[in-house]
ZATI-191736 format. One record per atom (N, C-alpha, C): atom name; z, x, y; residue number from 1. Coordinates in steps of 0.2 Angstrom, whole numbers, plus 5000, padded with zeros to 4 digits. Layout:
BEGIN
(rec "CA",(Z,X,Y),NUM)
...
END
This chain:
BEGIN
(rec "N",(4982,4854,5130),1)
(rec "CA",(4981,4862,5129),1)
(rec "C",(4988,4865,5128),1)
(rec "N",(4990,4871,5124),2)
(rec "CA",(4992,4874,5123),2)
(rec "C",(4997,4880,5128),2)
(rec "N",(5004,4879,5131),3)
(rec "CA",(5004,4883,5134),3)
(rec "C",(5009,4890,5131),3)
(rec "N",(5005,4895,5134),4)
(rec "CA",(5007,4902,5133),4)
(rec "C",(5015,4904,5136),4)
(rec "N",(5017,4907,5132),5)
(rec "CA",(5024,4907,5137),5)
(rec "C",(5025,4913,5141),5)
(rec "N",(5032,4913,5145),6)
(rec "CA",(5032,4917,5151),6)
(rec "C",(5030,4925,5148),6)
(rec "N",(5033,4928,5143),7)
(rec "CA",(5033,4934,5142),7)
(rec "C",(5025,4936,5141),7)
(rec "N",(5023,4933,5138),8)
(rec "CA",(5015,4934,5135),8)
(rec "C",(5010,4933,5143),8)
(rec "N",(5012,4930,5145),9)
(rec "CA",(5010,4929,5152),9)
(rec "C",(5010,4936,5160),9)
(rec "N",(5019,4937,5156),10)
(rec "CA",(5018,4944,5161),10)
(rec "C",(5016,4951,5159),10)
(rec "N",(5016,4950,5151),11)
(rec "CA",(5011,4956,5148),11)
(rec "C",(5005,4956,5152),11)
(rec "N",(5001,4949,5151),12)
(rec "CA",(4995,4949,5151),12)
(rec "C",(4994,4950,5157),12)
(rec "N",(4998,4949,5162),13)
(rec "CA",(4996,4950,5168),13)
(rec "C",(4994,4958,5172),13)
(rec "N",(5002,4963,5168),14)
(rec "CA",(5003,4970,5169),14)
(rec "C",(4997,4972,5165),14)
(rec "N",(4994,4971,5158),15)
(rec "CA",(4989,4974,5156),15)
(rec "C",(4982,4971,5161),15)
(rec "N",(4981,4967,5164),16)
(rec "CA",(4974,4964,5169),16)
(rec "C",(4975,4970,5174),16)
(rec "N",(4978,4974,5177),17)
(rec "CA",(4980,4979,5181),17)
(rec "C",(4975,4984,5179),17)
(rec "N",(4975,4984,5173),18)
(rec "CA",(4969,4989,5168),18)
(rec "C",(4963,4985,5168),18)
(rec "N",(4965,4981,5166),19)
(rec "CA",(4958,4977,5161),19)
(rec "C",(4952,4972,5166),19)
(rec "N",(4956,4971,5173),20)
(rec "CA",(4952,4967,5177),20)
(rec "C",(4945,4971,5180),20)
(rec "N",(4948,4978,5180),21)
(rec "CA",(4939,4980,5180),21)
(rec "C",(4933,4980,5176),21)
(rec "N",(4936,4976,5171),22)
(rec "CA",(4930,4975,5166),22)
(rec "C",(4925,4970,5168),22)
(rec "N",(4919,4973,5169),23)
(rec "CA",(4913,4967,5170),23)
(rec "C",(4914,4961,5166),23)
(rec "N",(4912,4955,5167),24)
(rec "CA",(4912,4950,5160),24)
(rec "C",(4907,4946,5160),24)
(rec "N",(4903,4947,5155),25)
(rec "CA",(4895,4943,5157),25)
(rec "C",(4895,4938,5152),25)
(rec "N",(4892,4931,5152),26)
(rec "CA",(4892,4926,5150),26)
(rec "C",(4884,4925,5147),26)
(rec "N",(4881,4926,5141),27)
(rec "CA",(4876,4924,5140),27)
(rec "C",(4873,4915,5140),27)
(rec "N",(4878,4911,5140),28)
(rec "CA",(4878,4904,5143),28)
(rec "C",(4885,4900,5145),28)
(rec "N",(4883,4895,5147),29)
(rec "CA",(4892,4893,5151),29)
(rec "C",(4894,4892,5142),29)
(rec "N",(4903,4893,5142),30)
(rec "CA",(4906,4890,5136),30)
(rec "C",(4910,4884,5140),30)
(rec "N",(4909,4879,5136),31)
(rec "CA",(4914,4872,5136),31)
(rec "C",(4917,4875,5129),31)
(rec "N",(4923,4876,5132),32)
(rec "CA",(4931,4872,5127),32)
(rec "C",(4930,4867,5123),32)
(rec "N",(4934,4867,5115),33)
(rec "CA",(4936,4871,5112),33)
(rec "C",(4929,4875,5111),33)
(rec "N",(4932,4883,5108),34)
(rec "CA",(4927,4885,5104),34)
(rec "C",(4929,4892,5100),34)
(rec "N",(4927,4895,5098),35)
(rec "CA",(4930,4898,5092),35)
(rec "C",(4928,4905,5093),35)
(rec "N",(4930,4910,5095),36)
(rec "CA",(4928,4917,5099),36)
(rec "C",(4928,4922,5092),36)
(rec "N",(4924,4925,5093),37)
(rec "CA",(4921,4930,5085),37)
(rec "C",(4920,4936,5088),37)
(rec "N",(4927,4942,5088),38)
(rec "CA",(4927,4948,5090),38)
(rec "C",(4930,4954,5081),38)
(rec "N",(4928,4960,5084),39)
(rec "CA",(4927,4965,5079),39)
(rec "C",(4935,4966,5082),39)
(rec "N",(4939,4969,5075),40)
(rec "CA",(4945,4970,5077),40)
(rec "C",(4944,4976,5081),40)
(rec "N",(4943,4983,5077),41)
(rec "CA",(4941,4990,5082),41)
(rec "C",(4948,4993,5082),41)
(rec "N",(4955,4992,5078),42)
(rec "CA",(4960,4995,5077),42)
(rec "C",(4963,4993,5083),42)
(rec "N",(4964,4987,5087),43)
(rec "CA",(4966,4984,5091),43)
(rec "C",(4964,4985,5097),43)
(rec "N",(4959,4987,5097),44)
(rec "CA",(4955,4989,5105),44)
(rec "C",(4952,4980,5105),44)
(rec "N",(4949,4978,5100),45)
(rec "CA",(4947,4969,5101),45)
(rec "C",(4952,4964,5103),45)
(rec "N",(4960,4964,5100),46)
(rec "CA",(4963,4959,5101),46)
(rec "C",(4966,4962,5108),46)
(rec "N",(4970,4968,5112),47)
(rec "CA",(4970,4967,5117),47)
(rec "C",(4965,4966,5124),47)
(rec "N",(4960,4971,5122),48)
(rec "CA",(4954,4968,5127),48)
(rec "C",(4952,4962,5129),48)
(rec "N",(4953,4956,5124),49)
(rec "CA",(4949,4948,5124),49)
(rec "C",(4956,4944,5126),49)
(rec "N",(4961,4947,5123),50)
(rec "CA",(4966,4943,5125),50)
(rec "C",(4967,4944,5136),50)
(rec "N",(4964,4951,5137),51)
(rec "CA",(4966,4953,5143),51)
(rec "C",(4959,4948,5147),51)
(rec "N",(4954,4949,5144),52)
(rec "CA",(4948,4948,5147),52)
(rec "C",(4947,4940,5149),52)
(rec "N",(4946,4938,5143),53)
(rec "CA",(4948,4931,5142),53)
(rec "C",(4949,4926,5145),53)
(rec "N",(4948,4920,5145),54)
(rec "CA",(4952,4914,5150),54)
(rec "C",(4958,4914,5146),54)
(rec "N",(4964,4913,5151),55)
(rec "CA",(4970,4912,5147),55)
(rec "C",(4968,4904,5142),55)
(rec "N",(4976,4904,5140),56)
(rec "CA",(4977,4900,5135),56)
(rec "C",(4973,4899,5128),56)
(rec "N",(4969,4907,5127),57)
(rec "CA",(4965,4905,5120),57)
(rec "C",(4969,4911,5115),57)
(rec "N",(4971,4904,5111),58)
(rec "CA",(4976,4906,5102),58)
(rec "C",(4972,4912,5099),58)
(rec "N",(4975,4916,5096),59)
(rec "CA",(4974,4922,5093),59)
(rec "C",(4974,4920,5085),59)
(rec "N",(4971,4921,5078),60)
(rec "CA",(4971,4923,5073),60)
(rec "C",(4977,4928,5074),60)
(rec "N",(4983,4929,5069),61)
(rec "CA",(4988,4935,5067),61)
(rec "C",(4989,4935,5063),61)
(rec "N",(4991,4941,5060),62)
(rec "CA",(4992,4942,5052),62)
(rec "C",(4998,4937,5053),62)
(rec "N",(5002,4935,5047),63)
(rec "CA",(5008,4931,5045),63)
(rec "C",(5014,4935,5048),63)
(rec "N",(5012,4942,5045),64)
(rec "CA",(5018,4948,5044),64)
(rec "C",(5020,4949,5052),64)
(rec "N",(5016,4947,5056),65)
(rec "CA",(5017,4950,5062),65)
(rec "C",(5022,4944,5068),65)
(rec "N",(5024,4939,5063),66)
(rec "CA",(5025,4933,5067),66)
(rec "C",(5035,4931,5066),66)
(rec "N",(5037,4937,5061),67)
(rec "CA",(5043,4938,5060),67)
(rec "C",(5045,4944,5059),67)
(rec "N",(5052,4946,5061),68)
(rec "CA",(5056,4951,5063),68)
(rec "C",(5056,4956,5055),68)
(rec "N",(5058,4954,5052),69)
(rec "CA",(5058,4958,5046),69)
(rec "C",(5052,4961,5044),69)
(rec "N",(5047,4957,5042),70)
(rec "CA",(5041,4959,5039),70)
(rec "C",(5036,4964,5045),70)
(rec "N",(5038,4960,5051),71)
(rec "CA",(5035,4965,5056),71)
(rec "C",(5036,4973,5055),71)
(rec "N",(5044,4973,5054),72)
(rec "CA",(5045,4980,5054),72)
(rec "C",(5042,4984,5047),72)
(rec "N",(5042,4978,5043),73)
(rec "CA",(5041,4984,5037),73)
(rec "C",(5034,4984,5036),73)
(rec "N",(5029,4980,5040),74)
(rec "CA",(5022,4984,5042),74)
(rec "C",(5021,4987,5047),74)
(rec "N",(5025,4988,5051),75)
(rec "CA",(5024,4996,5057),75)
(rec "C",(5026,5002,5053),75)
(rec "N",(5033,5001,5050),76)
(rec "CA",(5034,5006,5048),76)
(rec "C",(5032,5009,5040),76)
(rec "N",(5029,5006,5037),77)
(rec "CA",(5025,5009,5033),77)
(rec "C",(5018,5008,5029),77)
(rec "N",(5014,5004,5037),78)
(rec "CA",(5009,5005,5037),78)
(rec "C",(5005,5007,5044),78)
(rec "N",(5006,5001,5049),79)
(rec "CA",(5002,5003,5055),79)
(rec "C",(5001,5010,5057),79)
(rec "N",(5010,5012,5058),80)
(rec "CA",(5010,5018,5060),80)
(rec "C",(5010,5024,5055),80)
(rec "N",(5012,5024,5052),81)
(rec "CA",(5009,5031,5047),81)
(rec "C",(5000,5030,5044),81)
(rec "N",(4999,5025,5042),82)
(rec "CA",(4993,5027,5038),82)
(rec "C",(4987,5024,5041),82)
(rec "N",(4987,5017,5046),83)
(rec "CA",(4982,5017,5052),83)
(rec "C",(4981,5025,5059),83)
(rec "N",(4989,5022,5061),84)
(rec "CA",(4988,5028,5065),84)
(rec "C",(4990,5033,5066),84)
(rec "N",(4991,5036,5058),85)
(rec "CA",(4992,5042,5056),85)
(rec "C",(4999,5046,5059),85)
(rec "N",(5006,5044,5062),86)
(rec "CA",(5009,5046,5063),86)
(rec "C",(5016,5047,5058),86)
(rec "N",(5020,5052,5060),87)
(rec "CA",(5024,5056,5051),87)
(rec "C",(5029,5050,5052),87)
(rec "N",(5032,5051,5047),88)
(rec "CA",(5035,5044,5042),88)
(rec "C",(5042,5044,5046),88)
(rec "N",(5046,5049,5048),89)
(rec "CA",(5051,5048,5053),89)
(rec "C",(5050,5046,5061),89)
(rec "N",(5045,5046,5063),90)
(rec "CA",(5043,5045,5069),90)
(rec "C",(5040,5036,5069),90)
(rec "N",(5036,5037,5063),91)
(rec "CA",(5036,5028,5063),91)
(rec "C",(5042,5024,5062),91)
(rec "N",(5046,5027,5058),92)
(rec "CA",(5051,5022,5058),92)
(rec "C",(5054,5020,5060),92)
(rec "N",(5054,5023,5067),93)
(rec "CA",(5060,5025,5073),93)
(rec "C",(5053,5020,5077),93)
(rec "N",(5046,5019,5076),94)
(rec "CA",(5043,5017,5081),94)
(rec "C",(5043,5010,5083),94)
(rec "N",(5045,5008,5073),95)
(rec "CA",(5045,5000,5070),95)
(rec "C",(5053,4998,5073),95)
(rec "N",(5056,5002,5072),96)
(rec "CA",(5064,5001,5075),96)
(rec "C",(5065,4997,5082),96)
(rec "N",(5062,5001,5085),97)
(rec "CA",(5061,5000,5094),97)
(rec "C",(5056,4995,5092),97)
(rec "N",(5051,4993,5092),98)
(rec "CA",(5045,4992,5096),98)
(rec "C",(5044,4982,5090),98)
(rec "N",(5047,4983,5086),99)
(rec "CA",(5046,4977,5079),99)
(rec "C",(5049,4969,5083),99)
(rec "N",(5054,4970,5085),100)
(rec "CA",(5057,4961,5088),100)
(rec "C",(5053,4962,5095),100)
(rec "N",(5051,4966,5101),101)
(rec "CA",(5048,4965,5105),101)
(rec "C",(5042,4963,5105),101)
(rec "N",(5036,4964,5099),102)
(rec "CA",(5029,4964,5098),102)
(rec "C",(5028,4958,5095),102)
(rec "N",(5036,4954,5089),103)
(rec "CA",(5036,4949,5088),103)
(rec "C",(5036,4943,5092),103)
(rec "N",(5038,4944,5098),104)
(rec "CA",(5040,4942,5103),104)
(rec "C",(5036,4940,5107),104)
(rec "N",(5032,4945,5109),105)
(rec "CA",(5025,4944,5110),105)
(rec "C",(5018,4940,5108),105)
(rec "N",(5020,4941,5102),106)
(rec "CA",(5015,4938,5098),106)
(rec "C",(5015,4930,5097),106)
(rec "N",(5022,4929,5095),107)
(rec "CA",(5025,4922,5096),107)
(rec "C",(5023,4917,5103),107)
(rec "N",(5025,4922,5108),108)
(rec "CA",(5025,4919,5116),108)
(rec "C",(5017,4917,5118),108)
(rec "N",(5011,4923,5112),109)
(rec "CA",(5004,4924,5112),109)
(rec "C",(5002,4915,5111),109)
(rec "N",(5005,4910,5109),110)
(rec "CA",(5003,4904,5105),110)
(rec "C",(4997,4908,5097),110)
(rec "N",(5000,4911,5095),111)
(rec "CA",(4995,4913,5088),111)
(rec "C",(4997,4909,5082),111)
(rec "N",(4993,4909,5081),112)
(rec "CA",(4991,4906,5074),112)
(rec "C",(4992,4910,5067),112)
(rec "N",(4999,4912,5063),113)
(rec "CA",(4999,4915,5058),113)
(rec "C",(4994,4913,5053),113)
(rec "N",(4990,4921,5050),114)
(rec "CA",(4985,4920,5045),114)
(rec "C",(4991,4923,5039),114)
(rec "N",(4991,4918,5032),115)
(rec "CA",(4992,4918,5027),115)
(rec "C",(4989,4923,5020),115)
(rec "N",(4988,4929,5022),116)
(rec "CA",(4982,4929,5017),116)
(rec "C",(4986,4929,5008),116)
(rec "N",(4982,4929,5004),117)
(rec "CA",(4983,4929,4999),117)
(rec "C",(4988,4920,4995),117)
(rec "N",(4988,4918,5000),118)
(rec "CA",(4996,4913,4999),118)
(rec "C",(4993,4906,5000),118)
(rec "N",(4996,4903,4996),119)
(rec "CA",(4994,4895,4997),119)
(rec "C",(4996,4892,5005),119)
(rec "N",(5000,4897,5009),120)
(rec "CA",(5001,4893,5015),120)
(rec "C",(4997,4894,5020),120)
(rec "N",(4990,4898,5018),121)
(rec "CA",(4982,4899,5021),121)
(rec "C",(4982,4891,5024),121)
(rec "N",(4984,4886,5021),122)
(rec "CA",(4984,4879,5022),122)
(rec "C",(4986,4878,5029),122)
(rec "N",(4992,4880,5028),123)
(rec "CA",(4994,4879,5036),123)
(rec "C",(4991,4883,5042),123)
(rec "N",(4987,4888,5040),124)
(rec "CA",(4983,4891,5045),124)
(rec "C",(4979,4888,5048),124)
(rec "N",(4974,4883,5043),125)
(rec "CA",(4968,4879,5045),125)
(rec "C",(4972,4875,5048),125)
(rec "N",(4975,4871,5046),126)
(rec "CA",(4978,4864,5048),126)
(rec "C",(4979,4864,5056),126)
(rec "N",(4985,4870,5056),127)
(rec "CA",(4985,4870,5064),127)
(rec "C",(4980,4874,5068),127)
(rec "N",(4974,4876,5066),128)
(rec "CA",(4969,4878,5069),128)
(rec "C",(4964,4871,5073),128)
(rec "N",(4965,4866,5065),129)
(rec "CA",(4962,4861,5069),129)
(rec "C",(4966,4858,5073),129)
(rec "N",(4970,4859,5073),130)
(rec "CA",(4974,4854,5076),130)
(rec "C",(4975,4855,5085),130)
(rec "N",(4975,4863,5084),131)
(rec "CA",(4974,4868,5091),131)
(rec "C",(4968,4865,5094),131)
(rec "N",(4960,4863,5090),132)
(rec "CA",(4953,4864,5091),132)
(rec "C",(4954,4855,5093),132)
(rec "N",(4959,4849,5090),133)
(rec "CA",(4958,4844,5093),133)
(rec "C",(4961,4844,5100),133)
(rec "N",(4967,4849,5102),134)
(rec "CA",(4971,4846,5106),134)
(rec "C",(4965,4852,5113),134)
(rec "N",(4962,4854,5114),135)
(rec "CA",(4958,4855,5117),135)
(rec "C",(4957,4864,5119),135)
(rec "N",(4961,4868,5115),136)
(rec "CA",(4962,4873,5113),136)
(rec "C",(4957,4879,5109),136)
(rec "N",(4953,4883,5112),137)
(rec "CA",(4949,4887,5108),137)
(rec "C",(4954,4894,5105),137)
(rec "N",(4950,4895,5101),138)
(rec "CA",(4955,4901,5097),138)
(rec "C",(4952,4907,5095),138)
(rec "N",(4954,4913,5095),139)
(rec "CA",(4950,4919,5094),139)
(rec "C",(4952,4923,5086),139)
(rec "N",(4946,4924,5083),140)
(rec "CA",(4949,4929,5076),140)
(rec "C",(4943,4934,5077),140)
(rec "N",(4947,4938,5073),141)
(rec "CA",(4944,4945,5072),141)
(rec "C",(4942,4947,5064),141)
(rec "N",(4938,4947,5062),142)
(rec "CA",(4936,4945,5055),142)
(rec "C",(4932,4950,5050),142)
(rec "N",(4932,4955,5055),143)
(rec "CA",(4928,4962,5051),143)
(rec "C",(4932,4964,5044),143)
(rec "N",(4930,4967,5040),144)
(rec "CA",(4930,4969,5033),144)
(rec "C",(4934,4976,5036),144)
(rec "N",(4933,4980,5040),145)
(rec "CA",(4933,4988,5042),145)
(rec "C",(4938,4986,5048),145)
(rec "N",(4944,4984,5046),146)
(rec "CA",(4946,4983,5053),146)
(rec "C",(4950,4988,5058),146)
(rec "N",(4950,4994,5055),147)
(rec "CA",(4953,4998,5060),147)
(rec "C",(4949,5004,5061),147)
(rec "N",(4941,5004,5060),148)
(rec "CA",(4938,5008,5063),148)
(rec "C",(4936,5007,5069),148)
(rec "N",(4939,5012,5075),149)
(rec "CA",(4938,5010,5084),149)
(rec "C",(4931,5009,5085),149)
(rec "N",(4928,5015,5083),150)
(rec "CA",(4920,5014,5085),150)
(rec "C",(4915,5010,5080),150)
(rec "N",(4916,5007,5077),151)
(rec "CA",(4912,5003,5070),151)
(rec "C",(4907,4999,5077),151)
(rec "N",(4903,5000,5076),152)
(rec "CA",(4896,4996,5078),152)
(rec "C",(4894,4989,5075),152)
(rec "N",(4896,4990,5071),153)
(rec "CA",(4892,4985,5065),153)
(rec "C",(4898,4984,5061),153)
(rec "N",(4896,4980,5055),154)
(rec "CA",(4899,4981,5047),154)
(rec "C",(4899,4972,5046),154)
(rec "N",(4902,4972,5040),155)
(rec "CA",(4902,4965,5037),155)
(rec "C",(4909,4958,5040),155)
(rec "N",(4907,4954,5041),156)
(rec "CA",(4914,4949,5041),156)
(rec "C",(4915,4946,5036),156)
(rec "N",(4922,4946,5033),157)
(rec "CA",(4926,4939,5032),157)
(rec "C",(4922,4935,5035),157)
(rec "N",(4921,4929,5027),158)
(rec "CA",(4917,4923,5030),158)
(rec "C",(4921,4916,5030),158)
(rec "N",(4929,4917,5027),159)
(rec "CA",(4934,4913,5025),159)
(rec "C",(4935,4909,5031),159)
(rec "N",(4937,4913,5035),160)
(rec "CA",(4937,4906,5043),160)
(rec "C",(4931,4900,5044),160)
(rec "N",(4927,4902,5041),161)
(rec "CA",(4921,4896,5041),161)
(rec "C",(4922,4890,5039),161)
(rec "N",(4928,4892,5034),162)
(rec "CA",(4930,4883,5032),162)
(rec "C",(4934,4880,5036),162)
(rec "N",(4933,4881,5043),163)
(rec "CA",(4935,4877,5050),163)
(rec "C",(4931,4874,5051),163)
(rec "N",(4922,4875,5049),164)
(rec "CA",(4918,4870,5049),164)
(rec "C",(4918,4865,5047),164)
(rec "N",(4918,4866,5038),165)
(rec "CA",(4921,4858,5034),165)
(rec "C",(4923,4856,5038),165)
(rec "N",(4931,4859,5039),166)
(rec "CA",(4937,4855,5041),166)
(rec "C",(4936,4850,5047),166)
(rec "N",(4932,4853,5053),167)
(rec "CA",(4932,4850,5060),167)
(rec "C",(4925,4843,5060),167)
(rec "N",(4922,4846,5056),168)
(rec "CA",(4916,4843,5053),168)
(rec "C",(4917,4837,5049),168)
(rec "N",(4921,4836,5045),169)
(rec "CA",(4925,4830,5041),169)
(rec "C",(4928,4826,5046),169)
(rec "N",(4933,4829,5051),170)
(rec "CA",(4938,4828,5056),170)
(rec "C",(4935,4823,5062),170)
(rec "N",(4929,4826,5063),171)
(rec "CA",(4927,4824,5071),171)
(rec "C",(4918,4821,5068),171)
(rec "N",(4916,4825,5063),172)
(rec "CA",(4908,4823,5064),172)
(rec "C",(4903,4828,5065),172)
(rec "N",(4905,4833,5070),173)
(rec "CA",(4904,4837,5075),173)
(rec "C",(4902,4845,5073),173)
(rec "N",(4900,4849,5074),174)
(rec "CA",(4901,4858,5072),174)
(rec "C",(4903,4860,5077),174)
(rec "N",(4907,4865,5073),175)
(rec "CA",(4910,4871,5079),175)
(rec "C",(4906,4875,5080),175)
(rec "N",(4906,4878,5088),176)
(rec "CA",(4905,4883,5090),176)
(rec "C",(4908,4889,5090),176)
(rec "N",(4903,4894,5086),177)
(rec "CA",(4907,4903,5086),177)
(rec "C",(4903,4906,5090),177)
(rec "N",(4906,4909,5095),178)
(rec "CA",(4905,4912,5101),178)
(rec "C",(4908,4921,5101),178)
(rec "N",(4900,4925,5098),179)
(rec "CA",(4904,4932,5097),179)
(rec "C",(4904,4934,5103),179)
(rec "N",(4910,4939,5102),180)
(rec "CA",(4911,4944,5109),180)
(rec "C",(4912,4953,5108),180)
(rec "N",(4909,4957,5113),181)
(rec "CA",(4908,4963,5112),181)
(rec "C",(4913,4966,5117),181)
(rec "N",(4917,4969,5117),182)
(rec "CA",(4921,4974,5122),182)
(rec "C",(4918,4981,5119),182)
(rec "N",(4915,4984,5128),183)
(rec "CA",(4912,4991,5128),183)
(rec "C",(4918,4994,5132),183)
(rec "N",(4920,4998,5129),184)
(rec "CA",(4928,4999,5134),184)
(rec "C",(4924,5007,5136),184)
(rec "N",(4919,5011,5134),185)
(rec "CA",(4915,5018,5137),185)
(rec "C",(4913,5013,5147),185)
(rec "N",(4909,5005,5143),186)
(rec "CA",(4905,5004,5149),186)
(rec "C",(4908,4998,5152),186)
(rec "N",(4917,4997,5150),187)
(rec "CA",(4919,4993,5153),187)
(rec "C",(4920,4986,5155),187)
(rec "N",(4918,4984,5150),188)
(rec "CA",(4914,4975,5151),188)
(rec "C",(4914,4973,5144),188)
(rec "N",(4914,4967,5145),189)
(rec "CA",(4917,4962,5140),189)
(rec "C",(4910,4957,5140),189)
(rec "N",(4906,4957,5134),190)
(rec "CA",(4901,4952,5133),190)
(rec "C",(4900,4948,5128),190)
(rec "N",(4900,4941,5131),191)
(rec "CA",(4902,4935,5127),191)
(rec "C",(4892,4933,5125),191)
(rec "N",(4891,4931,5117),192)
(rec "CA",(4884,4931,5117),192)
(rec "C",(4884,4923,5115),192)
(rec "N",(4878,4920,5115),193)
(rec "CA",(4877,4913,5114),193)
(rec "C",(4880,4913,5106),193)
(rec "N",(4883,4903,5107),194)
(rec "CA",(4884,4902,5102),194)
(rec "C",(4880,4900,5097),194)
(rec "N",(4886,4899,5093),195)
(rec "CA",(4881,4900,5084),195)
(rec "C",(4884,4892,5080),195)
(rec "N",(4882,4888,5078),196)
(rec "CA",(4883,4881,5072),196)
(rec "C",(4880,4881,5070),196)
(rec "N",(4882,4879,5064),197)
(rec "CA",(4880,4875,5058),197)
(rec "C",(4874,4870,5058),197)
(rec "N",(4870,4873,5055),198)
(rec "CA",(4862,4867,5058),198)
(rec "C",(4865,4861,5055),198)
(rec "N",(4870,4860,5049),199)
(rec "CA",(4871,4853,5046),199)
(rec "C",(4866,4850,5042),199)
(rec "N",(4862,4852,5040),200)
(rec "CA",(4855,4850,5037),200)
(rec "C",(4855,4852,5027),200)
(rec "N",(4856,4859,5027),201)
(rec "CA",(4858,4859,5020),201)
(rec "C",(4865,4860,5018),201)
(rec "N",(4868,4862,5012),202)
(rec "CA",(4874,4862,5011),202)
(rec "C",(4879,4867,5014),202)
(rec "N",(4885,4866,5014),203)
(rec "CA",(4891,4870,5018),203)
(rec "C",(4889,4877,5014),203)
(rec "N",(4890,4877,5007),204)
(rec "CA",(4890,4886,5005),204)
(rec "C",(4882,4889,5007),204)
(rec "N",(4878,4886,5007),205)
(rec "CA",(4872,4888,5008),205)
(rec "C",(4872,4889,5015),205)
(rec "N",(4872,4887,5021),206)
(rec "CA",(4872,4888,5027),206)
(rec "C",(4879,4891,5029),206)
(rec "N",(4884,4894,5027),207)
(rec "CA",(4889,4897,5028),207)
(rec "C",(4886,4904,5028),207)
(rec "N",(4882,4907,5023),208)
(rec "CA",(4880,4913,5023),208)
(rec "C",(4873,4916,5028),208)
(rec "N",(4870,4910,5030),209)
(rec "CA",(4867,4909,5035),209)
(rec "C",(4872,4912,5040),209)
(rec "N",(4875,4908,5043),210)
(rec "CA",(4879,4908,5048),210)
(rec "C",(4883,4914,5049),210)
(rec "N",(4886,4915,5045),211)
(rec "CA",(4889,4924,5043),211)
(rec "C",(4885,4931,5046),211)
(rec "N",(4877,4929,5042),212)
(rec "CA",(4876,4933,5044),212)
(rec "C",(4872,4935,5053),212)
(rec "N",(4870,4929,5056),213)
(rec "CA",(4871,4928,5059),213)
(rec "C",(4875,4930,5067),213)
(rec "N",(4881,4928,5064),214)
(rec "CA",(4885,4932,5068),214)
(rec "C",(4888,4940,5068),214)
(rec "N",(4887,4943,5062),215)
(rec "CA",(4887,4950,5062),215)
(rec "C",(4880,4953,5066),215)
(rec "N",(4873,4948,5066),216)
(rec "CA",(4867,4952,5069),216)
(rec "C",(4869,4951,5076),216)
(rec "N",(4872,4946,5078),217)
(rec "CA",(4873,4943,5086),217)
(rec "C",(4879,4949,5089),217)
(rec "N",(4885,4951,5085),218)
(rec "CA",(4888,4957,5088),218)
(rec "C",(4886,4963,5088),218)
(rec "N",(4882,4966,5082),219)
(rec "CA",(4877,4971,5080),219)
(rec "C",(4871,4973,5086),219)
(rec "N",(4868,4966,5091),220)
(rec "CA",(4868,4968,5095),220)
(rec "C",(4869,4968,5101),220)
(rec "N",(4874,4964,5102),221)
(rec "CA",(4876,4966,5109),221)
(rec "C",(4882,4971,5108),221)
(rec "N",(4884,4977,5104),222)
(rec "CA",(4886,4983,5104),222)
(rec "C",(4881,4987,5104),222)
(rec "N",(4875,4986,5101),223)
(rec "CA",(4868,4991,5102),223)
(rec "C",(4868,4991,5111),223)
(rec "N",(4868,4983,5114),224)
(rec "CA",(4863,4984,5120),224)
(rec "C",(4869,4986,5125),224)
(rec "N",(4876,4984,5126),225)
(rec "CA",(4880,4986,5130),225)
(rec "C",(4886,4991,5127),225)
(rec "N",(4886,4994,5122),226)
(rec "CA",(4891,5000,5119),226)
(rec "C",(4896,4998,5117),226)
(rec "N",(4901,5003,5115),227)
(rec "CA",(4908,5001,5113),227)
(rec "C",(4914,5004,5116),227)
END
C-alpha cells in the first residue's frame, strides 16, 4: 500500500477539524482496491473525499499541478483570475505564495499526474495500475464542467475507463467504480454501490454503458442527499 507523506497527512488532519462532522454513508461494504468517481464542483469534490475518505486513496491531478513552474503559471493565469475570478495582480501574488506549497502538497498527496493532451497519458495509466496492483484505490474527478460548485448533474470524461482494458488484460478481473456525492449544505459524504463492466460484449460498447451509468448513479445521490 502506498504511503502518504507527513505533510499531506497534517493537512489532512487540520482540515478533518472541519470535515469530521460529515455523516458518511456506505450504500455496501467497499474492499480495496477500487476506483472512487466524484464530480470535481471547483474543488469542493477533491478536498472533501480526500478529507472524508479512508486515508491512503491516490488522487487523479492535473500534470501542471505536480511541479513548481507550471504550477504557478496555472494559478496565476488561470485558476485564479478566470475560475475564481480574482484581478490579475492579486493572482499573481496569490501563485507566488501559495504554488511550491500546493505542489508540495499534492506530491506528499501520493497523486497520480494526469497527462492530458500528451503521449505521457501512458504513464498515467501505467502507474494507476500498478497503484490498483499494489493494493491502492484511487480517486478521479471526471466531469466535462468541472468548476461548476453546484452542477447536480452533467456529462463525464469517459477516458479513465481504459483502466478496465488495462486491469482486465492484467488480472482477468473488472474494476470497480464506486461514485461518490459530497452535500456540503447537508454535510455528508455518500458513497453509492459499485458499477463493472458485465464483460460480456465489447470494451467500446459497454464503456458507454458504464459511463452512462455512473453519471445516473451521481445524478441521483445528488437529487436524494443535496450538494
Amino acid at each position: 500500500m502506498a504511503s502518504q507523506g507527513r505533510y499531506f497527512r497534517f493537512v489532512r488532519h487540520a482540515l478533518r477539524l472541519w470535515f469530521r462532522h460529515y455523516r458518511c454513508s456506505y450504500q455496501e461494504e467497499i474492499v480495496h482496491p477500487v476506483i472512487y468517481i466524484c464530480r470535481h464542483r471547483n474543488t469542493v469534490g477533491p478536498i472533501s473525499t480526500l478529507c472524508c475518505l479512508p486515508a491512503g486513496i491516490r488522487p487523479w491531478v492535473f500534470s501542471v499541478f505536480t511541479e513548481i513552474e507550471t504550477c504557478h503559471k496555472q494559478l496565476s493565469e488561470y485558476t485564479f483570475p478566470i475560475t475564481w475570478h480574482i484581478k490579475p495582480a492579486l493572482s499573481a501574488f496569490l501563485a507566488r505564495i501559495s504554488s511550491r506549497p500546493f505542489v508540495g502538497l499534492v506530491n506528499s498527496s501520493g497523486a497520480i499526474p494526469v497527462y492530458r493532451s500528451s503521449l505521457q497519458i501512458r504513464q498515467t495509466f501505467q502507474k494507476s495500475i500498478e497503484a490498483l496492483l499494489n493494493g491502492d484505490s484511487l480517486i478521479i474527478y471526471p466531469d466535462v464542467n468541472y468548476v461548476e460548485e453546484n452542477a447536480a448533474n452533467g456529462t463525464l470524461y469517459d477516458g479513465f475507463l481504459m483502466l478496465e482494458m488495462m486491469w482486465n488484460r492484467k488480472t482477468g478481473g473488472h474494476v470497480r467504480f464506486v461514485p461518490v456525492n459530497i452535500s456540503v449544505t447537508r454535510r455528508r459524504m455518500d458513497v453509492g454501490k459499485s458499477i463493472s463492466f458485465p464483460g460480456v460484449r465489447p470494451y467500446n460498447e459497454e464503456k458507454k454503458a458504464v459511463v452512462h451509468m455512473l453519471e445516473a448513479s451521481l445524478d441521483d445521490l445528488a437529487s436524494k442527499y443535496g450538494l
